[in-house]
C-alpha positions as CSV (number, residue, x, y, z in Angstrom):
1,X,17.1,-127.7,125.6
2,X,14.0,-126.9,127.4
3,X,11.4,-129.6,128.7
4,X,8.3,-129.3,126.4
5,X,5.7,-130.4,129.4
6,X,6.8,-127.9,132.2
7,X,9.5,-125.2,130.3
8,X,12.7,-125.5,132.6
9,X,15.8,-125.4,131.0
10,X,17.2,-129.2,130.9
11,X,20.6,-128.5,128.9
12,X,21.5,-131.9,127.6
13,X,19.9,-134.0,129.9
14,X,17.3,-137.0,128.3
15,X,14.8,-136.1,131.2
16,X,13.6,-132.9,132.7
17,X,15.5,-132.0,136.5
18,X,12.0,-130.3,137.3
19,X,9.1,-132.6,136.1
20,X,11.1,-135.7,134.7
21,X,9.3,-135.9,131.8
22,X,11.4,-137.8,128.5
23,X,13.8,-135.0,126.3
24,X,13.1,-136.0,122.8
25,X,14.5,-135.1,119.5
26,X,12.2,-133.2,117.4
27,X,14.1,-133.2,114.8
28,X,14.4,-136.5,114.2
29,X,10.6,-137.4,115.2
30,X,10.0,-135.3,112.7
31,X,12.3,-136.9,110.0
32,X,10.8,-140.4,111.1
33,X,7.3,-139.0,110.4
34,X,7.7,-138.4,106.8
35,X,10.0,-141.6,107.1
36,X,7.3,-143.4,107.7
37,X,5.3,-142.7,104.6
38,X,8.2,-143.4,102.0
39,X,10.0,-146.8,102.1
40,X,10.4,-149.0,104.5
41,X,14.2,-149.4,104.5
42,X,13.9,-145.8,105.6
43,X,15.6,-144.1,102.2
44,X,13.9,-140.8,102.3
45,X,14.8,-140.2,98.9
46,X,12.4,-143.2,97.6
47,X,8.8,-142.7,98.0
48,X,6.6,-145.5,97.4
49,X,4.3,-145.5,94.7
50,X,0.8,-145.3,95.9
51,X,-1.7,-147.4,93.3
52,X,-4.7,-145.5,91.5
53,X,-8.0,-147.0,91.8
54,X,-9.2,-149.3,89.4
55,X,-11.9,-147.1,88.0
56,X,-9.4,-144.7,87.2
57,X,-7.1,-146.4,84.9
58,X,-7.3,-145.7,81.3
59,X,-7.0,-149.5,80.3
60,X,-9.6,-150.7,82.6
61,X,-12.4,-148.6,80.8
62,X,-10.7,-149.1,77.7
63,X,-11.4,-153.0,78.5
64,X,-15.0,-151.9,78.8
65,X,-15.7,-150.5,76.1
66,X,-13.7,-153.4,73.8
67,X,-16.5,-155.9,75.5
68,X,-19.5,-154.0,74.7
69,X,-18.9,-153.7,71.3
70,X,-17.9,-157.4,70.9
71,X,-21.4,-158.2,72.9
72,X,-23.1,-155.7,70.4
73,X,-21.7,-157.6,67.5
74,X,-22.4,-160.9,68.6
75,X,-26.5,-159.8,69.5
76,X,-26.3,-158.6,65.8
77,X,-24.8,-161.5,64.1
78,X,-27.3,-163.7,66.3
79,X,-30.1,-161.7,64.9
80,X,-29.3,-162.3,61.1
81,X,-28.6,-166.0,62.0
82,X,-32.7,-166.5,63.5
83,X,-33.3,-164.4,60.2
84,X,-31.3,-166.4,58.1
85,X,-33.0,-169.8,59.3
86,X,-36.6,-168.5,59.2
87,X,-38.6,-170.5,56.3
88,X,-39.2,-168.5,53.3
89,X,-43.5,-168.2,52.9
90,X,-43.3,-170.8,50.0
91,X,-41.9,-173.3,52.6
92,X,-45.0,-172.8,54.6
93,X,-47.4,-173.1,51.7
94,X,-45.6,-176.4,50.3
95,X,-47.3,-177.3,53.8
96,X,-50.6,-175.5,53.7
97,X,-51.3,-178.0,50.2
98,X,-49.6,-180.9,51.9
99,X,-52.4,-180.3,54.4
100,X,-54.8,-180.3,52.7
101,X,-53.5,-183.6,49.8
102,X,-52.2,-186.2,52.4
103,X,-55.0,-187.3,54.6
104,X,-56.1,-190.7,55.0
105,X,-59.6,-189.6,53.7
106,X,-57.9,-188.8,50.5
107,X,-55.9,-191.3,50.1
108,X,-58.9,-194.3,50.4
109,X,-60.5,-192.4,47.8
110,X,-57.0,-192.6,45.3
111,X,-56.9,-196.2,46.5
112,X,-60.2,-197.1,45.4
113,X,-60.0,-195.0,42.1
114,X,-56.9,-196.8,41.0
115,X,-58.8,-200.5,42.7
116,X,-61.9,-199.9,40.2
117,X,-59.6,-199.3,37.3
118,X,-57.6,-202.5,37.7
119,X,-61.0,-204.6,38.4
120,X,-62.6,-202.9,35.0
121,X,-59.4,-204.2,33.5
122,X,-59.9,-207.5,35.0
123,X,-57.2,-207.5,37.9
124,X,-58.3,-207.7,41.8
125,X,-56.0,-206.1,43.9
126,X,-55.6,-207.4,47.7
127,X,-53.8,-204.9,49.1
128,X,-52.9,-201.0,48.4
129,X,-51.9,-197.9,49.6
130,X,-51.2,-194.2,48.3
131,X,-48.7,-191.6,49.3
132,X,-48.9,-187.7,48.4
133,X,-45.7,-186.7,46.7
134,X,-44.5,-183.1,47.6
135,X,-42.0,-181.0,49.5
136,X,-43.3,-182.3,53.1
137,X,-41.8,-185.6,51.8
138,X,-38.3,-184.1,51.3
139,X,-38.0,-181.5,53.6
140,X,-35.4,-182.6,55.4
141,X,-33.4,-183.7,52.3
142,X,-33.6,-180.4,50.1
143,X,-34.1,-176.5,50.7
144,X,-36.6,-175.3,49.2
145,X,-34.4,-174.3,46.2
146,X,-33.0,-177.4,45.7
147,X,-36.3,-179.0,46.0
148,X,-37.8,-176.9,42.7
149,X,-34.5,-177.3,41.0
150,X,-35.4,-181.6,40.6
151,X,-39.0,-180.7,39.6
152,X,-40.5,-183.4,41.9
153,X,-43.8,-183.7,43.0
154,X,-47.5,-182.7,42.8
155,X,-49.1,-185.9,42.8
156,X,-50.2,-189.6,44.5
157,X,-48.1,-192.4,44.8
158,X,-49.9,-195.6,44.7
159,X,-48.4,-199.6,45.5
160,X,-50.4,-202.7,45.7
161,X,-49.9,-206.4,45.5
162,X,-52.7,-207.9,43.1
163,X,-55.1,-211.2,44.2
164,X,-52.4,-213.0,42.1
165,X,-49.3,-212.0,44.2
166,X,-47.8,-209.6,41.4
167,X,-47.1,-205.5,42.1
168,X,-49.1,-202.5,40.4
169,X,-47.2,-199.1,40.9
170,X,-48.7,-195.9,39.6
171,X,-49.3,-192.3,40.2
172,X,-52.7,-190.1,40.5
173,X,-53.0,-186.5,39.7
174,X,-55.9,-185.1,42.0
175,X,-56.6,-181.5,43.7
176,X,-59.6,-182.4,46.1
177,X,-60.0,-178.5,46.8
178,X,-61.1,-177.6,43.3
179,X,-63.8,-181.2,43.1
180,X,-61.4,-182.5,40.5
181,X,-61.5,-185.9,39.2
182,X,-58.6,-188.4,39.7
183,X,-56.4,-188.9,36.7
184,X,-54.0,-192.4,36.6
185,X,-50.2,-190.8,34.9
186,X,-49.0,-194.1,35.1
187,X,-49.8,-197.5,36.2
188,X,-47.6,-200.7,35.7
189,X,-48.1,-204.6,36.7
190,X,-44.5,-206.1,37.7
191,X,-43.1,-209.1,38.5
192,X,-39.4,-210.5,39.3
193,X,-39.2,-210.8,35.9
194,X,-41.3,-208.3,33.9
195,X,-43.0,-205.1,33.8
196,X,-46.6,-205.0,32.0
197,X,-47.8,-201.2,31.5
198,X,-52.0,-200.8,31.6
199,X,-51.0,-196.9,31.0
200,X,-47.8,-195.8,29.9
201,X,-45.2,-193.7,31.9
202,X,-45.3,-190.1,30.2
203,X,-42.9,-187.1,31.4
204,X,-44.7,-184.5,29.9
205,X,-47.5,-185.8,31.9
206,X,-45.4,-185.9,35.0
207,X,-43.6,-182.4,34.3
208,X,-47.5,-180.9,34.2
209,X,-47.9,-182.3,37.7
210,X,-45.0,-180.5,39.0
211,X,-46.1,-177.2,36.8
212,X,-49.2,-177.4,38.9
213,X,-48.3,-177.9,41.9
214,X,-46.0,-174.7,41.9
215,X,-47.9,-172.7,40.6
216,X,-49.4,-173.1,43.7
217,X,-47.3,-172.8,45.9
218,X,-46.4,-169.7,44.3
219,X,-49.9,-168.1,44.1
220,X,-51.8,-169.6,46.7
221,X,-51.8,-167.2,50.0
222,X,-50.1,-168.5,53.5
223,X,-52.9,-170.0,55.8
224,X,-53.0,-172.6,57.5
225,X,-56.0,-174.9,56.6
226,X,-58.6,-175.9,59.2
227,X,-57.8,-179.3,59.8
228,X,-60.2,-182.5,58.6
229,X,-62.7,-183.2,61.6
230,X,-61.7,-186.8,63.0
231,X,-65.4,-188.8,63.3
232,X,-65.6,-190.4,66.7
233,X,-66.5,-194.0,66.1
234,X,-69.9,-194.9,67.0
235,X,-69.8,-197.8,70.0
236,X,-71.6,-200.6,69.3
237,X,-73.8,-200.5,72.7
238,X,-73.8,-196.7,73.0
239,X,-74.8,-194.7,76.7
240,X,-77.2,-191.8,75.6
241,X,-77.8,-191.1,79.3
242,X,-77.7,-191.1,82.9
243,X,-79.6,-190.4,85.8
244,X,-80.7,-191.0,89.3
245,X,-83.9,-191.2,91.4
246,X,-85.5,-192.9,95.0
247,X,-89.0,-193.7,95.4
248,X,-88.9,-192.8,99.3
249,X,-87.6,-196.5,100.0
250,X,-85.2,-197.4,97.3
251,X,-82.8,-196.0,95.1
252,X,-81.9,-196.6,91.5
253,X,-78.9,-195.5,88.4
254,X,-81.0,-195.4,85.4
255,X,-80.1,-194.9,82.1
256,X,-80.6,-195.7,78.2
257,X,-78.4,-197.9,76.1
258,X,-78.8,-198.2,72.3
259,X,-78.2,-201.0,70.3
260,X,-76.5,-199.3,67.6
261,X,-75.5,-202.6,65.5
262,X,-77.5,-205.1,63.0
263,X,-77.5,-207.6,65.3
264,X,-79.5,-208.6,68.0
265,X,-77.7,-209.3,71.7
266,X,-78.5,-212.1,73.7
267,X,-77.2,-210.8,76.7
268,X,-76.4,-207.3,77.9
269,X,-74.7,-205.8,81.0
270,X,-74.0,-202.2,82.8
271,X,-71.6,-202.5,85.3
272,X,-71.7,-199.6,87.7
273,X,-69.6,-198.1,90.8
274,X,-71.0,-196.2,93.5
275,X,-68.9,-193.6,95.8
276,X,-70.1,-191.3,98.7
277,X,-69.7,-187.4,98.9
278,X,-66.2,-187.4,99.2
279,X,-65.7,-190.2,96.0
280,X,-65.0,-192.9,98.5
281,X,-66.2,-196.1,96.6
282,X,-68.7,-197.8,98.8
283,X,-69.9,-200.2,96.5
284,X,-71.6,-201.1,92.8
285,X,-74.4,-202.3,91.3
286,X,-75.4,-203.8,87.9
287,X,-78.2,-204.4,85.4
288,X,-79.2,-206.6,82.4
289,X,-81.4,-207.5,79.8
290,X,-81.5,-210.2,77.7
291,X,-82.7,-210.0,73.2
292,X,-81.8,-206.5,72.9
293,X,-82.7,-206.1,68.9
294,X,-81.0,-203.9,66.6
295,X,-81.4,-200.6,66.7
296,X,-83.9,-200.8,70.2
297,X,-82.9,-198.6,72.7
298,X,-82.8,-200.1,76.9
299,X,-84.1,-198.3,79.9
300,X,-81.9,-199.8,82.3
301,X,-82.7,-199.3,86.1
302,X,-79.8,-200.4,88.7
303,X,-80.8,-200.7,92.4
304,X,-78.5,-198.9,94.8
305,X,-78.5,-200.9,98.3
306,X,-75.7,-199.0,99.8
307,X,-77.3,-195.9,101.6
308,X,-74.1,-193.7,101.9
309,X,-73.7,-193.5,97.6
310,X,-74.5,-190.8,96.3
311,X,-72.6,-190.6,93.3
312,X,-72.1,-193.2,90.5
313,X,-70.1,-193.9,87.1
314,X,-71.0,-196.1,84.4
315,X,-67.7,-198.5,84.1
316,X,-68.8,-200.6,81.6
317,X,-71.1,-202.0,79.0
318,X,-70.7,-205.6,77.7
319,X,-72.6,-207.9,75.4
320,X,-72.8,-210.7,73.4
């Protein structure tokens, strides 16, 4: 065998006579090579199986594509669900009518309607109030369906104890978009013991109601109507106005107040706070006048002794 670093012929020797160097076996180097990519136990005849990547495995994609479709489905069936629970129009125009029937304005006026009938009829009543009858009432009982299959509504509800302690019930057909008048269906005095009719309960009366009012719900287009202006109560000593002036040596918060009752004050106040540029309060001031009649307006002039205000707020007006 010859040394594979310097050439000379070694026979059988494990190192080279010439240069030393280690005799190996290259042979069997070479067996322990491929040795070493097949088992470890060294069997040669049983390579070990090398794992594909995930990416390419037919299950893995096939896994993919099961859990798209499922998500697919699931988006879908989502979608006819919100489509399934929207309100059909004639839900929302049960509402637009609703609007537009049960407001306080409206029902004072049934109130009062049904009051003058009793009092021409010679009872008083004490007490009373009125209720609009329609689908915002049941909404969360019925569907709409279910709701036009019991043929309820269309009308006022009205309840009141008379001046002598016994119970009126009724109900009032009115439409206060079309200027109709009110029309009493029913209207019964009761007590623990008895019922007296002034008009008499009639179903083809309350039927007609119901005819009414879906028709239109059925005909009347979806919009919302503008909703009643609320009136802002009128304060009995009303601020018009504010202002502010100096004279070169003294300044003064003036104003005018308004008597807007139909009585006369003996005594009224403003009360006022001061603050400086940066609304640090630095102080207040105050006026009054005494007899201020009905209707008469005050110009009110409050002296400002603090020379760092600049600023000021009414915080209140008080009489008596």
């Amino acid at each position: 065998m010859f040394c594979p670093k310097c050439g000379a012929d070694a026979g059988n020797a494990k190192f080279c006579p010439e240069c030393g160097a280690p005799i190996g076996d290259k042979k069997k180097s070479a067996i322990d090579d491929v040795a070493n990519q097949f088992s470890v136990d060294g069997d040669v005849n049983k390579p070990v199986r090398r794992k594909k990547p995930l990416l390419k495995r037919w299950w893995f994609w096939a896994l993919i594509v099961i859990v798209v479709i499922v998500a697919i489905a699931s988006s879908t069936g989502d979608t006819d669900s919100e489509a399934a629970s929207t309100p059909e129009p004639i839900t929302n125009v049960y509402a637009n009518i609703a609007a537009i029937q049960a407001t306080q304005a409206n029902y004072a006026e049934v109130v009062e309607y049904v009051g003058n009938y009793l009092l021409e009829q010679g009872y008083d009543i004490s007490e009373s109030s009125a209720e609009w009858i329609g689908y915002s009432k049941y909404i969360d009982e019925y569907t709409v369906e279910e709701f036009q299959s019991i043929a309820l509504g269309g009308y006022y509800s009205v309840t009141g104890v008379l001046s002598t302690g016994e119970t009126v019930t009724g109900r009032v057909s009115m439409y206060w978009d079309e200027g109709e008048e009110p029309e009493i269906i029913d209207l019964t005095i009761e007590t623990e013991t008895a019922e007296t009719p002034l008009i008499a309960y009639d179903e083809a009366k309350l039927q007609q109601c119901w005819a009414v009012y879906n028709e239109r719900a059925e005909t009347a287009p979806e919009t919302t109507p503008e909703p009643t202006p609320v009136s802002t109560p009128v304060p009995d000593l009303e601020l018009l106005d504010t202002d502010s002036y100096s004279d070169g040596y003294l300044s003064y918060v003036t104003g005018h107040i308004r008597n807007n009752t139909d009585r006369a004050y003996s005594y009224v106040q403003v009360s006022i706070n001061l603050y400086d540029d940066e609304g640090n309060q630095v102080g207040s001031t105050l006026d009054n006048i005494n007899n201020l009649a009905p209707g008469d307006t005050w110009y009110f002039e409050a002296l400002i002794l603090d020379d760092s205000a600049t600023q000021f707020s009414v915080v209140d007006i008080t009489g008596f």
